[in-house]
DRENNU-749731 format. One record per residue (C-alpha): residue number from 1; x, y, z. Coordinates in Angstrom, 3 decimals, padded with zeros to 6 digits. Example, Ala and Ser with C-alpha at 12.3 -4.5 7.8 and 13.67 -1.06 7.14 Angstrom:
REM DRENNU-749731
[1; [012.300; -004.500; 007.800]]
[2; [013.670; -001.060; 007.140]]
//
This chain:
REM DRENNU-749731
[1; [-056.516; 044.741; -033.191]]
[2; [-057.986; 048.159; -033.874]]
[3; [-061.715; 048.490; -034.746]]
[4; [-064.446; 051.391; -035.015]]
[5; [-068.019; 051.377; -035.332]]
[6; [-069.652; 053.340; -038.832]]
[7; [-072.467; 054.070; -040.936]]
[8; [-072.454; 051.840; -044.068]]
[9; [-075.852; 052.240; -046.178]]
[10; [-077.212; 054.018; -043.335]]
[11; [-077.426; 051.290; -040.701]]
[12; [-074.198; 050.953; -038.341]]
[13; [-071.355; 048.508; -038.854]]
[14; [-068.045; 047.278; -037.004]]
[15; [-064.643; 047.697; -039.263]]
[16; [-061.487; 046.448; -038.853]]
[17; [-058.881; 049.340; -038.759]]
[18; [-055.280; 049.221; -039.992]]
[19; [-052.690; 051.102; -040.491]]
[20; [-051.640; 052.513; -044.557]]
[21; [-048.701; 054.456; -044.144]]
[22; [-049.280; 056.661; -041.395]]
[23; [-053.022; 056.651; -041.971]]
[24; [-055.695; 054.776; -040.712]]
[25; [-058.322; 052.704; -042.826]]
[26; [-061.542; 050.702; -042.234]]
[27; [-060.424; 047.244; -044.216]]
[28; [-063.349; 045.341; -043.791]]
[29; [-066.220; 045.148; -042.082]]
[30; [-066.352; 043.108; -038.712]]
[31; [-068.966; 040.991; -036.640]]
[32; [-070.278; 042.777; -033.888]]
[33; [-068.596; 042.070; -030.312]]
[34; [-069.969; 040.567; -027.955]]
[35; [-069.549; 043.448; -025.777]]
[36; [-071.728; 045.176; -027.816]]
[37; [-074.673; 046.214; -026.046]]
[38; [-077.254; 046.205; -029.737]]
[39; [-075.260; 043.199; -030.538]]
[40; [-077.017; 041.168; -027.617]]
[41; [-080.260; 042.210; -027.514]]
[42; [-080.613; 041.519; -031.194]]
[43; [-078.588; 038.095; -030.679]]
[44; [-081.717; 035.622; -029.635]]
[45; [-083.205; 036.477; -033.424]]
[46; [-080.177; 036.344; -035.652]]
[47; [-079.167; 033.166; -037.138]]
[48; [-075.526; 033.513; -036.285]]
[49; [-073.134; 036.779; -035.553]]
[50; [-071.886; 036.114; -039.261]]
[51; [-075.193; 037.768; -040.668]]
[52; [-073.920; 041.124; -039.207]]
[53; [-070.891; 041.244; -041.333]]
[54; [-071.864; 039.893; -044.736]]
[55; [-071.944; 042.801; -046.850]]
[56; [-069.659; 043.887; -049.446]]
[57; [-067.251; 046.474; -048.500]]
[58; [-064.198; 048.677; -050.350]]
[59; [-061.844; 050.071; -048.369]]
[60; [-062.175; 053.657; -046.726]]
[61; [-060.032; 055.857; -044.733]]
[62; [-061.105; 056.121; -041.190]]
[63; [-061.286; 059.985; -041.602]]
[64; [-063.915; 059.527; -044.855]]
[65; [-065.761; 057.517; -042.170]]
[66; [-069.394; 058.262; -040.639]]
[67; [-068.091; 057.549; -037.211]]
[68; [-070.245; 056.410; -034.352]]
[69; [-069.151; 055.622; -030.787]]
[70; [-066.949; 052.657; -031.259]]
[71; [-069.362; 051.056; -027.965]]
[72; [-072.578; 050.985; -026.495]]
[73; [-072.281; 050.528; -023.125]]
[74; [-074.758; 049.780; -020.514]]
[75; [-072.813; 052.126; -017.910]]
[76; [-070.212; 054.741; -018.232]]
[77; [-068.347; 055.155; -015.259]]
[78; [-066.102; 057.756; -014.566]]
[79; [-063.437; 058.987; -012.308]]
[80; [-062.906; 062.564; -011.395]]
[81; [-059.805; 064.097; -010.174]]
[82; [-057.487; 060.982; -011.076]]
[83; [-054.527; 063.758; -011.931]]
[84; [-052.952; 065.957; -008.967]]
[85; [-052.101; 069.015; -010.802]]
[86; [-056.031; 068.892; -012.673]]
[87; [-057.254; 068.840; -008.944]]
[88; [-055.038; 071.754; -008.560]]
[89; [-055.936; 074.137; -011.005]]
[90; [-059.611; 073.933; -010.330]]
[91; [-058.879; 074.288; -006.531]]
[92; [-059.730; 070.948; -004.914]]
[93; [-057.706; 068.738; -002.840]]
[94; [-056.742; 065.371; -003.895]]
[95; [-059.174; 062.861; -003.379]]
[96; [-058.107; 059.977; -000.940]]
[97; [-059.960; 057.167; -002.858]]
[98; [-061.690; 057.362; -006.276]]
[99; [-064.145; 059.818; -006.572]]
[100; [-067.213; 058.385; -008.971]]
[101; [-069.313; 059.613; -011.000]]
[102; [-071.636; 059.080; -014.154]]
[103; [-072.755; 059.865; -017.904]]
[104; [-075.716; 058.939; -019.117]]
[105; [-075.276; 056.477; -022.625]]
[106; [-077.009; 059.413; -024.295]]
[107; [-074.615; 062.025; -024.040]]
[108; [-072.916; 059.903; -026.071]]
[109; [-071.661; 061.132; -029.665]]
[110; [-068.382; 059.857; -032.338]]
[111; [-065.552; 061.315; -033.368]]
[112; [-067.075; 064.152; -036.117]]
[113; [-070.023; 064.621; -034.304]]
[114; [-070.960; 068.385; -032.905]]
[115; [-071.048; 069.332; -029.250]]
[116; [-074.098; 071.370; -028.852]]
[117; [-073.438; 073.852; -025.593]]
[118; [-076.840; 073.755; -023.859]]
[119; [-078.361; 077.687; -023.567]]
[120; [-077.843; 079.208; -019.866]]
[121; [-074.688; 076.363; -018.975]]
[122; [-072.149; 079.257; -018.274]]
[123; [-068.719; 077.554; -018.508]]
[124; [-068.453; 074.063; -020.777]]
[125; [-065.033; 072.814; -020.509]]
[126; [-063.344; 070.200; -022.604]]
[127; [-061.467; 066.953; -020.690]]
[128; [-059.533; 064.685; -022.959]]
[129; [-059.117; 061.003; -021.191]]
[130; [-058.349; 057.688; -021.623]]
[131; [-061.697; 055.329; -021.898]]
[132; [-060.770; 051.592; -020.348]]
[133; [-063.696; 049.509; -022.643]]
[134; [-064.891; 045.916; -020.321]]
[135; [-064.600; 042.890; -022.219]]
[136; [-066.614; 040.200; -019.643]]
[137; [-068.318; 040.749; -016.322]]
[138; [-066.146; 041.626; -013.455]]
[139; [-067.683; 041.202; -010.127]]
[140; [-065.488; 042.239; -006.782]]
[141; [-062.165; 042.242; -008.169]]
[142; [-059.364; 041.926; -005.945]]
[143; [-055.338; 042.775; -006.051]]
[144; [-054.731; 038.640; -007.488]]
[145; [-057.017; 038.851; -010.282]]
[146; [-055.387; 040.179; -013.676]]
[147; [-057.376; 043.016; -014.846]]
[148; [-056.393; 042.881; -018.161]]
[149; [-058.370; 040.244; -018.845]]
[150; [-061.315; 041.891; -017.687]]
[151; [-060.321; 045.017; -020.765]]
[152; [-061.235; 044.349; -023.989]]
[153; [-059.557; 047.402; -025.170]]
[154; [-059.038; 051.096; -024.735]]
[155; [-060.461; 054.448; -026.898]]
[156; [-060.662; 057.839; -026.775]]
[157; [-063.668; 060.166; -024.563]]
[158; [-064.158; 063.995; -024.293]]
[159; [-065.437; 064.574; -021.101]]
[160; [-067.452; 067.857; -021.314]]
[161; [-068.655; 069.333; -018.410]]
[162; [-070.339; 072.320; -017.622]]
[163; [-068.480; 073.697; -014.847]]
[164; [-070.988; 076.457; -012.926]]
[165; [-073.833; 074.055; -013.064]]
[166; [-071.496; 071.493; -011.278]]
[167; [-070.734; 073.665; -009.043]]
[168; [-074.138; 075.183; -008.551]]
[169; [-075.859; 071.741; -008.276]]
[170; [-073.361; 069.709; -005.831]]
[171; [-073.855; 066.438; -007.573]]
[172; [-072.461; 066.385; -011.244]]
[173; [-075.286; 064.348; -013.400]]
[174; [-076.544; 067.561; -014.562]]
[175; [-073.128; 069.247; -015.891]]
[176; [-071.724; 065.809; -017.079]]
[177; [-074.896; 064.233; -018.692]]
[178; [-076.367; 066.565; -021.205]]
[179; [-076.387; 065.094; -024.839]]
[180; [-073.798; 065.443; -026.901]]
[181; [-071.435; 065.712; -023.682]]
[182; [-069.943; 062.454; -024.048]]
[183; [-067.580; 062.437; -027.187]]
[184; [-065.679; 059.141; -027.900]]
[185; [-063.957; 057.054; -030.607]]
[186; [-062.482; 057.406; -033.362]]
[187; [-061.383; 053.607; -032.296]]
[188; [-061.027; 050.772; -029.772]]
[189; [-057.626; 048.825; -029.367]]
[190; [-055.856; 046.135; -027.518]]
[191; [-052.518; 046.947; -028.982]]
[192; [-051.421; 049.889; -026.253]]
[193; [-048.798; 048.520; -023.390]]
[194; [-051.035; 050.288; -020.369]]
[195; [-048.517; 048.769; -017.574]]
[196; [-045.724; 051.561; -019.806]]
[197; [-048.537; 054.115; -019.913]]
[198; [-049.645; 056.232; -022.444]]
[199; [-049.315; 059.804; -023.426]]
[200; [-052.347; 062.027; -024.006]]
[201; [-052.874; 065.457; -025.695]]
[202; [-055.565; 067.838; -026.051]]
[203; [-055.779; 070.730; -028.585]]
[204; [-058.307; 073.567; -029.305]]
[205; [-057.937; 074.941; -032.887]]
[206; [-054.624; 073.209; -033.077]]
[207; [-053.293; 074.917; -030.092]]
[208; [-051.844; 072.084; -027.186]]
[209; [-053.534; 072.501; -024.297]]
[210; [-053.541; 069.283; -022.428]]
[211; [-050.346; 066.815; -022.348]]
[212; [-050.329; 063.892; -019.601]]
[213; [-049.042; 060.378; -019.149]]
[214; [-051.285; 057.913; -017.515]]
[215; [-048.394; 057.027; -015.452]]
[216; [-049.149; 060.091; -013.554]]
[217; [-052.466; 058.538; -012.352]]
[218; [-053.488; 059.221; -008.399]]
[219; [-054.724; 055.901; -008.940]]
[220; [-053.607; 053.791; -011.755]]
[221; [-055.841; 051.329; -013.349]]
[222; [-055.484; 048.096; -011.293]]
[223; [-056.583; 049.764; -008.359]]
[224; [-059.600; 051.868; -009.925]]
[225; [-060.871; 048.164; -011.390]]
[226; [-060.578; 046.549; -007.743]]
[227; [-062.589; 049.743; -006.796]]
[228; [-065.156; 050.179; -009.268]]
[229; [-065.947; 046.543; -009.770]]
[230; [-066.467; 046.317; -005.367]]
[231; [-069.509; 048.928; -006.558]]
[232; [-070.433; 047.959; -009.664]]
[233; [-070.843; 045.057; -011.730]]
[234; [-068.807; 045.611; -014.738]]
[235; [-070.615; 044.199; -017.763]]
[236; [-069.498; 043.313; -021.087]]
[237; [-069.339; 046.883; -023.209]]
[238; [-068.937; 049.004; -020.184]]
[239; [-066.300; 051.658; -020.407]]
[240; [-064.819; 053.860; -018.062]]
[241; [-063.380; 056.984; -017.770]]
[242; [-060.046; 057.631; -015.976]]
[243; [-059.572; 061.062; -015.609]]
[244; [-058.230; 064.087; -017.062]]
[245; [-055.027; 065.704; -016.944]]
[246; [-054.643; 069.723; -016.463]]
[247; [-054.912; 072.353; -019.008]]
[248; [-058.745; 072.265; -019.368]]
[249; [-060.570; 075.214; -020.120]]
[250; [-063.665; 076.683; -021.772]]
[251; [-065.371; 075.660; -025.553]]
[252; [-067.177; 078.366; -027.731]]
[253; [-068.908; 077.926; -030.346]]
[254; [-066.518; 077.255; -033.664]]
[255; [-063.989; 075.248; -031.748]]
[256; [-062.809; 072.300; -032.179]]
[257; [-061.403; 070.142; -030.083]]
[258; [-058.605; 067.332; -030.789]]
[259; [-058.026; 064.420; -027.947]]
[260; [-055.345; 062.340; -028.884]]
[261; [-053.139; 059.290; -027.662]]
[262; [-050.981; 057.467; -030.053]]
[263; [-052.130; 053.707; -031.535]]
[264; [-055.879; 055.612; -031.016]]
[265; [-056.249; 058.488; -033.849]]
[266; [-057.509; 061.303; -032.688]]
[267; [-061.067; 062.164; -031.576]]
[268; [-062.357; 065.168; -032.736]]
[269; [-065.246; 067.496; -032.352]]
[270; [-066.750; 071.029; -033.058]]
[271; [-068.983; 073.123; -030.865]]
[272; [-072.091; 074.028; -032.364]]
//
């Protein structure tokens, strides 16, 4: 199942996304998850999740779409460095175990939406990744436990990060964490075979400048779930980040930036 998360009348909805030759469309318009963050605070006064989804709806394609983040998580974790040849071309060794960090939920915009490049930043580079999306809480993890049924489904992030400012300040939340730094979407799906991997591209004004294959993870996902969730508690909605492949490089204004991985549309941005 494919969904995304839209404006409909002005207030935000879940749709169901398929598949009309070659294209994708929003078919109808879904309950919210219960991974949704909004979706559980606003649970103890609705009369049942049905209320959320009875409205009348036509068909749209997804790109005539309003698109929010297809989540709201509570946390989003993410791992730097998960790629040997991106720890290359930036000049750092290869980390030995994970290396963590965050984004605020508020750097957080959808596919469409504008990446505003803050005044003074210096370099803000673009980092197309895979986005693992938590489907129930996940507590200390170990090798035995199957974490795909901790993964309710995978989408789409933008990782922009201002690079002298993460340099300059030693810790990242700075360079990571302004708004708008956090593009993701256009969808969420359960439908990719992760164990096969997955092939990811970025492009700048149609030009290809990232192409990787999850497969080429330092550390694939079953170990970066037994890792992260001996930290954190993973909750419902959570997502993380798993890391960039090479071929990043700096945005200016006008750009636009296209992540893609096939089954997931493509997430894409300007820079305002």
């Amino acid at each position: 199942m494919k969904y995304c998360r839209f404006l409909l009348d002005s207030e935000p909805h879940y749709g169901a996304v398929e598949e009309r030759n070659g294209e994708l469309w929003i078919e109808r318009v879904l309950a919210s998850p219960q991974e949704d963050l909004a979706f559980r605070l606003a649970h103890a006064r609705a009369a049942s999740p049905e209320e959320f989804c009875n409205v009348e709806f036509k068909p749209i394609p997804l790109s005539a779409a309003q698109l929010l983040p297809p989540v709201t998580p509570s946390k989003i974790i993410c791992v730097g460095r998960n790629y040997k040849d991106h720890a290359a071309e930036l000049g750092n060794d290869v980390p030995k175990e994970p290396l963590l960090f965050f984004k605020p939920p508020s750097s957080m915009i959808g596919s469409g939406g504008v990446v505003l490049l803050p005044d003074g930043a210096g370099r803000v580079d673009f980092e197309g990744e895979l986005v693992l999306v938590i489907a129930r809480r996940a507590h200390k993890l170990t090798p035995q436990d199957d974490w795909r049924g901790y993964v309710r489904g995978v989408t789409l992030a933008n990782d922009i990060s201002a690079r002298e400012l993460q340099k300059k300040d030693g810790q990242w939340a700075r360079a990571k964490g302004f708004d708008t730094f956090c593009p993701l979407g256009p969808v969420v799906s359960d439908e990719l075979d992760l164990d096969a991997g997955v092939t990811i591209e970025t492009r700048v004004n149609g030009e290809l400048r990232q192409h990787g294959s999850t497969l080429d993870f330092i550390f694939p996902i079953p170990e970066l779930m037994v890792y992260i969730s001996a930290v954190f508690t993973l909750e419902p909605g959570d997502i993380i980040l798993t890391g960039t492949p090479a071929g990043v490089g700096p945005l200016k204004v006008g750009d636009r930036v296209e992540v893609s991985i096939p089954g997931l549309g493509v997430l894409g941005n300007t820079v305002g």
